[in-house]
C-alpha positions as CSV (number, residue, x, y, z in Angstrom):
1,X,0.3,-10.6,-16.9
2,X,0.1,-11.6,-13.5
3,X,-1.1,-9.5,-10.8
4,X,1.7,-9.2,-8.9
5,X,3.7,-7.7,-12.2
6,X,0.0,-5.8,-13.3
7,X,0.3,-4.2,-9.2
8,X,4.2,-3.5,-9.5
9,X,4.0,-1.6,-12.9
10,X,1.5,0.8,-11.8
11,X,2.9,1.5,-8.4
12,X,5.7,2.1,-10.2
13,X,4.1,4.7,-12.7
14,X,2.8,6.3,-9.7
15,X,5.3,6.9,-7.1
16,X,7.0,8.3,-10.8
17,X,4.0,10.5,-11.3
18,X,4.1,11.9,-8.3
19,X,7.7,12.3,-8.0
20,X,7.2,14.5,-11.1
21,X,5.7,17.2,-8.8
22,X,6.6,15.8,-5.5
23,X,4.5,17.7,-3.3
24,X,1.7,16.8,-0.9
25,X,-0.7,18.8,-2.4
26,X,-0.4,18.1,-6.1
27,X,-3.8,16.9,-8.1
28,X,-4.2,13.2,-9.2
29,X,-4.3,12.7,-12.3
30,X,-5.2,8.7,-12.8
31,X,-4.7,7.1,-16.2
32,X,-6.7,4.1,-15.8
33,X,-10.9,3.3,-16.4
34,X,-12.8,4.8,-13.2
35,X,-13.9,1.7,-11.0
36,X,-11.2,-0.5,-12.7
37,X,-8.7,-3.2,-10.7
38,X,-5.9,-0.7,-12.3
39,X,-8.0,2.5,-11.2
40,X,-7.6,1.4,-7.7
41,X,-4.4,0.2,-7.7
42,X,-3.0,3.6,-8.9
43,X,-5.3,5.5,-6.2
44,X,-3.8,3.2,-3.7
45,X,-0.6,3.7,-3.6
46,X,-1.1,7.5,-4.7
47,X,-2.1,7.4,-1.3
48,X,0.4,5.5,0.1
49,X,3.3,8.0,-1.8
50,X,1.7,10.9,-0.7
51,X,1.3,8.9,3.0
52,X,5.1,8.2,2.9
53,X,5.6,12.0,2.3
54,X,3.5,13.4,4.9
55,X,5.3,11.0,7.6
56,X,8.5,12.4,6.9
57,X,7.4,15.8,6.7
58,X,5.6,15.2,10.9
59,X,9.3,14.2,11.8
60,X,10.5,17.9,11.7
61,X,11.5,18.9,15.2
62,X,11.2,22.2,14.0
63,X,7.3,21.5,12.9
64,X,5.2,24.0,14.7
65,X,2.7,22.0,16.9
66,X,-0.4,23.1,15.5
67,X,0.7,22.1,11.7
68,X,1.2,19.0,13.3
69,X,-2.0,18.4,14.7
70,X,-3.5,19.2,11.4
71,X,-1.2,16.6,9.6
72,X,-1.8,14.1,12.0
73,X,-5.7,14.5,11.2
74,X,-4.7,14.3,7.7
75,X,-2.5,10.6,8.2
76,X,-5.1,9.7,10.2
77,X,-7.7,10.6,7.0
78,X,-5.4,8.7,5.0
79,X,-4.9,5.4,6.4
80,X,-9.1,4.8,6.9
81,X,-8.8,5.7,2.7
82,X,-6.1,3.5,2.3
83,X,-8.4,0.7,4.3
84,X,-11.1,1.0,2.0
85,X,-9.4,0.9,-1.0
86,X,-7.9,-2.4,0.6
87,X,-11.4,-3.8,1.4
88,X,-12.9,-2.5,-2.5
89,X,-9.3,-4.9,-3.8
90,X,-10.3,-7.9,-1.9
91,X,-14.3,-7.7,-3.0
92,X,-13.1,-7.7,-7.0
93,X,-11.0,-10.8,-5.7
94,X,-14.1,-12.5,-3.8
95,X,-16.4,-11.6,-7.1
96,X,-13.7,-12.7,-9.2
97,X,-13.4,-16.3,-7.8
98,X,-17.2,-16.5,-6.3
99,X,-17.9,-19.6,-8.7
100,X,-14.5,-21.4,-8.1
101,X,-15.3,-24.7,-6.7
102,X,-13.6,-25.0,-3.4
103,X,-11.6,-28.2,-3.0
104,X,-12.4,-29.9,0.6
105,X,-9.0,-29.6,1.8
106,X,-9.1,-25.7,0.7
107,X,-6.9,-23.9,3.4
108,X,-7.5,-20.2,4.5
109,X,-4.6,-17.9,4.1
110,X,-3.4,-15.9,6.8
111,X,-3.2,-12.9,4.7
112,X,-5.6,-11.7,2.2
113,X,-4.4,-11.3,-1.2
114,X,-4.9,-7.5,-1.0
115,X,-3.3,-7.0,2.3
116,X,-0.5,-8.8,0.5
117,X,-0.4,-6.5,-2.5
118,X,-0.8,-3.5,0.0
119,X,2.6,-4.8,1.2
120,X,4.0,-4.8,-2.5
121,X,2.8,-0.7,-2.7
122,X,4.5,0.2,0.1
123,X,7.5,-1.8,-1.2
124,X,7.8,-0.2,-4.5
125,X,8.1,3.1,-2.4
126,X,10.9,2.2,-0.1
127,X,12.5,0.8,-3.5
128,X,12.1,4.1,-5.2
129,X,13.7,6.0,-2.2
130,X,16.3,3.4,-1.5
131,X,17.6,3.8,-5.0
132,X,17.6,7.6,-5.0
133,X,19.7,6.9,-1.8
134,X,22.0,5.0,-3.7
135,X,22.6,7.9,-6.4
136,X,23.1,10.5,-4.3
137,X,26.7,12.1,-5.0
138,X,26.7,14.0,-1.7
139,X,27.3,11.4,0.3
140,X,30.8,9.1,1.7
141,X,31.5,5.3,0.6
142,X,30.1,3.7,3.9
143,X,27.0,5.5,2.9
144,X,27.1,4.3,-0.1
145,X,27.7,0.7,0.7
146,X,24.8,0.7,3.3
147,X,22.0,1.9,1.2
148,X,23.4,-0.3,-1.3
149,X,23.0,-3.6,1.0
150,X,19.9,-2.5,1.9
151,X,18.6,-1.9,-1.7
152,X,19.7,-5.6,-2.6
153,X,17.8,-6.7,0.1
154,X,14.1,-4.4,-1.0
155,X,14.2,-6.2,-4.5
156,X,15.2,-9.7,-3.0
157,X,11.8,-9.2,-1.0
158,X,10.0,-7.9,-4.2
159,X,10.8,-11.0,-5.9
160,X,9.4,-13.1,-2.9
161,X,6.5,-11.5,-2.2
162,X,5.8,-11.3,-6.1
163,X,6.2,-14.8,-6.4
164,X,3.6,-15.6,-2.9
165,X,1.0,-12.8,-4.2
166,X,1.0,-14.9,-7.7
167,X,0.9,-18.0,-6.0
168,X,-1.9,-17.3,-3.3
169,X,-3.8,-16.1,-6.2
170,X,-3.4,-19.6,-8.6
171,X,-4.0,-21.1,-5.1
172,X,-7.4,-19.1,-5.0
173,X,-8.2,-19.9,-8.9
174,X,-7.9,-23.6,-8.6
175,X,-9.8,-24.3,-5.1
176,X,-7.0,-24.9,-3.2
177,X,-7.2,-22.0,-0.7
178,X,-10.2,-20.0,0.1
179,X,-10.4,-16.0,0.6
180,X,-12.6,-14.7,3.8
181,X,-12.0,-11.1,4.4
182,X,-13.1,-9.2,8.1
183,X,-13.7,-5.9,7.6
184,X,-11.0,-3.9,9.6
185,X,-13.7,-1.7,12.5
186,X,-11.5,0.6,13.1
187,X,-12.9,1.6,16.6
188,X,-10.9,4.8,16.9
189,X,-12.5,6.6,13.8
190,X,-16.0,5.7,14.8
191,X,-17.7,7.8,17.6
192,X,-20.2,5.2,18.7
193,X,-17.2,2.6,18.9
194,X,-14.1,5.5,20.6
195,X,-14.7,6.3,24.2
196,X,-13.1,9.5,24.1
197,X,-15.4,11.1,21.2
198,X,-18.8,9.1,22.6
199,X,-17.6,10.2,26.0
200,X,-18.3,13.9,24.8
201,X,-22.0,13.4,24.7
């Protein structure tokens, strides 16, 4: 299976996991090998559902100010977790084509092939919500239509990005492009790096 289809599959079993509980709060419960590709794929996007859920819930006007705060702490938590699971994805990459010999006119691509499948997780989530847009019964035709449009265009970009994630990654087996990967440095989560925590001191 290739990994695009592998990635797609489980985001797909989680955003449907999670949906069977659909709260913040509920316990993961991941089906695959601890330390596994599939392990980490499921935990990422767990993340990322839950993620998606916690943004709408900030956009209450009604959201008292202090429960706010605390779930802006908790995104905030979130997105460094959904970093490192992003960084872990690319060094089973780097380990898994360490001995490929690199052919002289190998290219670097401007995205690396985890940061590309991070893009596919967040996908299957605005695919899951688009569609339950579409089924909704409580809404008129031009409502309808839109969400509709919009859907068609989600899974036209699923197909492309499927089909770039598969091919930077046969690019990657055969030589033909190369895989460097930076570290993000956050410098707002670390208090040697943020004025305003070091500032404190």
């Amino acid at each position: 299976m290739k990994i695009s289809a592998l990635a797609f599959s489980i985001f797909e079993k989680t955003v449907g996991d999670y949906h069977r509980w659909d709260n913040v709060d509920a316990k993961i419960n991941n089906p695959y090998p601890f330390q596994s590709l599939e392990y980490y794929l499921y935990l990422k996007n767990w993340i990322d559902t839950v993620q998606w859920h916690l943004e709408d819930i900030i956009r209450n006007p009604d959201i008292d100010p202090v429960a706010a705060l605390a779930l802006k702490r908790r995104i905030d938590k979130s997105n460094q977790e959904r970093t490192d699971l992003v960084e872990w994805i690319d060094g089973y990459f780097l380990d898994l084509y360490k001995d490929v010999a690199k052919d002289p006119m190998a290219t670097i691509n401007t995205e690396s092939p985890a940061w590309a499948i991070d893009r596919l997780s967040i996908l299957a989530l605005k695919i899951y919500h688009m569609q339950q847009e579409v089924d909704r019964k409580d809404v008129d035709a031009a409502h309808h239509e839109s969400v509709t449009a919009k859907l068609t265009v989600l899974l036209e970009q699923k197909k492309d990005l499927s089909l770039a994630i598969d091919q930077l990654m046969e690019d990657i087996a055969a030589g033909n492009v190369y895989m460097k990967v930076y570290k993000q440095m956050k410098m707002y989560n670390d208090p040697s790096l943020n004025p305003v925590l070091y500032g404190k001191k």
